[in-house]
C-alpha positions in Angstrom: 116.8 59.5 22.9 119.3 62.3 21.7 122.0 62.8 24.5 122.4 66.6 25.6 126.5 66.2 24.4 125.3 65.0 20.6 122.3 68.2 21.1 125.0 71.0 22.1 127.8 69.5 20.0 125.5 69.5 16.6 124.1 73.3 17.3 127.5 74.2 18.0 128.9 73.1 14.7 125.7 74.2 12.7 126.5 77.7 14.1 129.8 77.8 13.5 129.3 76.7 9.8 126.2 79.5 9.6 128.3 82.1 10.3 131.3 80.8 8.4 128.7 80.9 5.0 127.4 84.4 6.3 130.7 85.6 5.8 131.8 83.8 2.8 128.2 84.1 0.7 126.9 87.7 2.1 129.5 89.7 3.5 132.5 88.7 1.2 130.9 87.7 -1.5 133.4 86.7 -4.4 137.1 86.7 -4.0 138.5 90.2 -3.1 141.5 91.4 -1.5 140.4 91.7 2.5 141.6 95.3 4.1 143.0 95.5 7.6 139.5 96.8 8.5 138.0 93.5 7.5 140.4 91.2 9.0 139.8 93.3 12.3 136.3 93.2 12.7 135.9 89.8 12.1 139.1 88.6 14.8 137.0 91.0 16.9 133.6 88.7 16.1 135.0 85.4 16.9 137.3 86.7 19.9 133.6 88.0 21.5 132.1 84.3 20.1 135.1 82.6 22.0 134.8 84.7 24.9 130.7 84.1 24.6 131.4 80.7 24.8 133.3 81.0 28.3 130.4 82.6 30.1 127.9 79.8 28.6 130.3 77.0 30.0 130.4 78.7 33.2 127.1 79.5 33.9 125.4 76.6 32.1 128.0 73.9 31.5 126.5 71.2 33.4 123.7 71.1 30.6 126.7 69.7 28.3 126.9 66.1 30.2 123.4 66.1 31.0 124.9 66.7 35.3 121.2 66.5 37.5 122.4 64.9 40.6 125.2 64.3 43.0 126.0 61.1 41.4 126.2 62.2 37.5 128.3 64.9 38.9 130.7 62.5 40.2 131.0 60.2 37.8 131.7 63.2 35.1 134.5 64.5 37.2 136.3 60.9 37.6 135.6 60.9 33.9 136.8 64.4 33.0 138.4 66.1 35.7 140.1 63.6 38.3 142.1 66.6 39.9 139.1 68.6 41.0 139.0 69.0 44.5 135.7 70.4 45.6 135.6 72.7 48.6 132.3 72.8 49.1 129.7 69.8 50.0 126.3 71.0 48.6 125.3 70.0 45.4 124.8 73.3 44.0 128.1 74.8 45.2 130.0 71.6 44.1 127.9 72.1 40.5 129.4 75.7 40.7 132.7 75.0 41.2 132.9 71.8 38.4 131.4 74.8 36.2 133.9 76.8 37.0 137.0 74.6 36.7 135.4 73.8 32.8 135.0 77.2 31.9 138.7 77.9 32.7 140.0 75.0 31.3 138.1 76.0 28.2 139.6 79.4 28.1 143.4 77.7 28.7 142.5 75.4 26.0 141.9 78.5 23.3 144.5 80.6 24.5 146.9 77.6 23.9 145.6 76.9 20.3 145.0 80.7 19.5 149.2 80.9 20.2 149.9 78.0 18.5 148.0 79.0 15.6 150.2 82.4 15.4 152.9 80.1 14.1 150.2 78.2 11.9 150.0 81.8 10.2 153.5 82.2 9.4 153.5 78.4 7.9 150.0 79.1 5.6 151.5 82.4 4.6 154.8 81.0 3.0 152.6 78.0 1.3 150.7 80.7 -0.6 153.6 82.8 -1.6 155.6 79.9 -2.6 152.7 79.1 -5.1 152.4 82.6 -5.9 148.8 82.4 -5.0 146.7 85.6 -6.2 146.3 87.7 -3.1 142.2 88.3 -4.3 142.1 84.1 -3.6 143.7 84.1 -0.2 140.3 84.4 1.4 138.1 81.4 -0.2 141.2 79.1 -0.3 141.7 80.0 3.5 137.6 79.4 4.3 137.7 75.9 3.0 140.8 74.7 4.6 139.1 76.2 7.8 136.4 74.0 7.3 138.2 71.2 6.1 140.4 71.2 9.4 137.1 71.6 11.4 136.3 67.7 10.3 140.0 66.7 10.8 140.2 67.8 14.3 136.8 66.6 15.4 138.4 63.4 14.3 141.5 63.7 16.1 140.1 64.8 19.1 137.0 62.6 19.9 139.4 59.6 18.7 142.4 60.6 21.2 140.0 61.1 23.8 138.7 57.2 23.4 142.5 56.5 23.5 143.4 58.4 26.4 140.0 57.0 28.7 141.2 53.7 27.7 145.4 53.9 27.9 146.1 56.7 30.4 149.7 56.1 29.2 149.1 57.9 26.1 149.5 61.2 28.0 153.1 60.0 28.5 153.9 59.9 25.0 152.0 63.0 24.4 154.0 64.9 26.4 157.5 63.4 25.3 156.5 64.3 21.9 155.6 68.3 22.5 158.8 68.7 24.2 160.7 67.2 21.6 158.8 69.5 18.9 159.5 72.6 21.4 162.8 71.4 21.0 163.1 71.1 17.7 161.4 74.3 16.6 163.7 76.3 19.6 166.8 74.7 18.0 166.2 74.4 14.6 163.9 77.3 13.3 164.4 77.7 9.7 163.2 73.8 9.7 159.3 73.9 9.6 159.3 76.8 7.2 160.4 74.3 4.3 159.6 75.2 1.0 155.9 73.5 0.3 157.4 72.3 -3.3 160.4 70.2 -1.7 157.3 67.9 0.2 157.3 64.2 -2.0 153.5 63.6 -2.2 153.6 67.0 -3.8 155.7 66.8 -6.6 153.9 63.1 -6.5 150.8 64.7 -7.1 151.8 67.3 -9.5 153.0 64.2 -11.8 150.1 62.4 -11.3 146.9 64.4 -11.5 145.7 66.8 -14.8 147.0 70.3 -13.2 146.1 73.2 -15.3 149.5 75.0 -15.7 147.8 78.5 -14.0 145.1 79.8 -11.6 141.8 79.9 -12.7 140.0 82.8 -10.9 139.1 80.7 -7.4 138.4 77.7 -8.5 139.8 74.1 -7.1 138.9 72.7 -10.7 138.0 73.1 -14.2 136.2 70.8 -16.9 138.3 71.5 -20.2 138.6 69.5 -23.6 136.1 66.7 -22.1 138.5 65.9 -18.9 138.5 67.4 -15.5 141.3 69.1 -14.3 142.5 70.6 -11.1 144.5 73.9 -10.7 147.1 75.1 -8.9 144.8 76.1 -6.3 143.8 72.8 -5.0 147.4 71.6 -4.6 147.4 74.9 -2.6 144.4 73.7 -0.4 146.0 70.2 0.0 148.8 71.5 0.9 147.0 73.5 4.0 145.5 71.2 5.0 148.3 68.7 5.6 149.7 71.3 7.7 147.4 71.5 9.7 147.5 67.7 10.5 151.0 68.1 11.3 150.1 71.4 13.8 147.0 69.5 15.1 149.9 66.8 16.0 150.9 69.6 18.4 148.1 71.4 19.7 145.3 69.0 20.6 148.2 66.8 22.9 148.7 70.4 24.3 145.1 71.4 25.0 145.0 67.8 26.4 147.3 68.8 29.1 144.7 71.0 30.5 141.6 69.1 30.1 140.5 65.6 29.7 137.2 66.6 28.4 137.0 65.9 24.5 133.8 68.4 24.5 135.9 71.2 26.2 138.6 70.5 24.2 136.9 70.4 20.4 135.2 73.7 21.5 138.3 75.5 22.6 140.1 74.2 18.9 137.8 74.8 16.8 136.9 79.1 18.2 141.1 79.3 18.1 140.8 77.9 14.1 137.9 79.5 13.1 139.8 82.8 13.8 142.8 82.0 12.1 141.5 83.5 9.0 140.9 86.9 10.1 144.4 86.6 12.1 145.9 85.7 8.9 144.9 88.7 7.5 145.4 90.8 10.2 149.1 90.4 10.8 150.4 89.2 7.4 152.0 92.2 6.9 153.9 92.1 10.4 155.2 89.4 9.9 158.9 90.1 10.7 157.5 92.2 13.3 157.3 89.4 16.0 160.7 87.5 15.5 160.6 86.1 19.4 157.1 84.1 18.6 158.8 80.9 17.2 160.8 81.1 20.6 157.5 81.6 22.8 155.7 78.6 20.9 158.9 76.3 21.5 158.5 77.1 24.8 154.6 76.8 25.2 155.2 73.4 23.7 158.0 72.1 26.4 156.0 73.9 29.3 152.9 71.2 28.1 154.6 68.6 27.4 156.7 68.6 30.7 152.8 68.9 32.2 151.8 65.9 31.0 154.5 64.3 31.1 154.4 65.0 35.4 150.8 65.0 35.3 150.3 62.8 38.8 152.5 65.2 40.6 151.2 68.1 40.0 147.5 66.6 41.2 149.5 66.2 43.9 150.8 69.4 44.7 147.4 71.1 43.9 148.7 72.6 40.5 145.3 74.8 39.0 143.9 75.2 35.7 144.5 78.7 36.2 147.9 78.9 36.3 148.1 77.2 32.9 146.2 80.2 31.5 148.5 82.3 33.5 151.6 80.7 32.4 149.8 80.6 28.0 148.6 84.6 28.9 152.3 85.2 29.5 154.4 83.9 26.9 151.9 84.8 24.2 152.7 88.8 25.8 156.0 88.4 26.5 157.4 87.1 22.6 155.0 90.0 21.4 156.7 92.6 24.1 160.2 91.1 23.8 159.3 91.6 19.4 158.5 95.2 19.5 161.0 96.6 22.5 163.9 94.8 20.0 162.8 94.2 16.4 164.5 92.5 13.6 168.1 94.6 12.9 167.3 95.3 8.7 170.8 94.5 7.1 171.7 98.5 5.1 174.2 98.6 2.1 176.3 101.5 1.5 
């Protein structure tokens, strides 16, 4: 019998891919340059979808682990969610409250990888002017990266979640890594926008594989003279991709730091990627606008990694799942604020 996880977890994924292929085979058919307009509507469709998704988890998210009793309940929550304290007795308020504490942990999960994903932007948007991608391709090269990093993180999630049920120590080293990366990104800035072409495995590539020498409409690869070849485009998706490994490295320990549920997290991860594309678009052109973000993710990062890193103390104290979302809320509005009350100084010549 079909659990209700595998149920909710493959209809999830089917609709996400749907509307993914709505968008890339109806909507935007073809490669074309996408307008402000565009990029709008469709943040505005997967922020509602995300949003969506919060009211489903509170209202129905018991349905996820199958919860029908008092004692399924329990064991979920010593599974899942060993700091909730219920305040109530009843089965149904106790189901409302577990509910509850999901939904928010859900929404502190996206709103972590939605900021984290702002510096993702910046990354993906040097990669493709560094290979002096055609702006009409950014769209389908962006797509199937999405999709690509939609297997990747399913990967990297359900597998970290086996490793944390069964070495709780994990979270330790978790947490010691984000705050080194916050570190590193707060102290050295210029370092993780390194030019894609100075990466070994890609000049390694470049000398081994047949690379046509130009782009080839939107195409990954071409047949020519009797031998397949790949174009410049591919390397460009490859390239993607790999970075999202390394910010994956990042954001699912952080998203871990609010909840233990692999389910909760992988739905939180993949509504803040899906967007991405449409954020890409969105704010390309402001970029230099926002010159405080680096310094807000850097922080993010240290403020989760200290989290996990004191994890049993703050189950201690009675630290909620809300202040998290709080704490995310607030830096994400503050490195915007701080960006816009004092922009970038432009250098003038006389």
């Amino acid at each position: 019998m079909i659990s209700n996880e595998i149920l909710l977890l493959g209809g999830f994924i089917v609709f996400i891919i749907s509307v993914l292929m709505i968008d890339l085979l109806v909507v935007g058919r073809g490669s074309h340059i996408v307008s402000s307009r565009e990029a709008l509507g469709w943040t505005t469709v997967w922020v509602l979808l995300a949003i969506g998704f919060y009211f489903f988890l509170k209202y129905f998210g018991h349905l996820l682990h199958g919860i029908d009793s008092p004692e399924s309940l329990n064991e979920i929550v010593q599974k899942y969610a060993p700091d909730l304290r219920f305040r109530t007795s009843d089965f149904a308020g106790m189901l409302a409250e577990y509910r509850n504490y999901m939904s928010m942990n859900y929404l502190s999960g996206y709103f972590i990888e939605e900021t984290l994903s702002v510096d993702n932007v910046f990354v993906i948007l040097l990669v493709l002017k560094s290979f002096k991608v055609p702006f009409e391709n950014y769209k389908t090269v962006l797509l199937w990266g999405i999709l690509g990093a939609i297997v990747l993180r399913f990967i990297f999630i359900f597998a970290g979640a086996a490793l944390i049920q069964r070495f709780e120590w994990i979270l330790l080293v978790f947490g010691a890594f984000l705050v080194f990366q916050g570190g590193k990104i707060l102290f050295n800035k210029n370092e993780h926008h390194k030019d894609p072409h100075d990466y070994g495995w890609v000049k390694y590539l470049s000398r081994h594989l047949r690379i046509t020498k130009g782009y080839v409409d939107n195409r990954f690869g071409i047949k020519k003279e009797g031998n397949f070849y790949f174009t410049p485009l591919f390397l460009v998706l490859v390239i993607i991709e790999f970075t999202d490994l390394l910010f994956a490295m990042d954001s699912i320990p952080a998203i871990f730091s609010v909840s233990l549920d692999p389910f909760v997290v992988f739905f939180s991860n993949i509504f803040a990627i899906i967007g991405l594309r449409s954020l890409f678009f969105l704010i390309f052109n402001m970029v230099e606008k926002f010159r405080f973000l680096s310094i807000g993710v850097s922080i993010l990062l240290i403020y989760v990694g200290l989290k996990l890193l004191f994890h049993s103390y703050l189950e201690e104290i009675g630290f909620k799942s809300t202040y998290s979302l709080y704490i995310v809320l607030s830096v994400l509005i503050g490195s915007v604020i701080l960006s816009i009350l004092f922009p970038k100084k432009t250098e003038t010549t006389e």
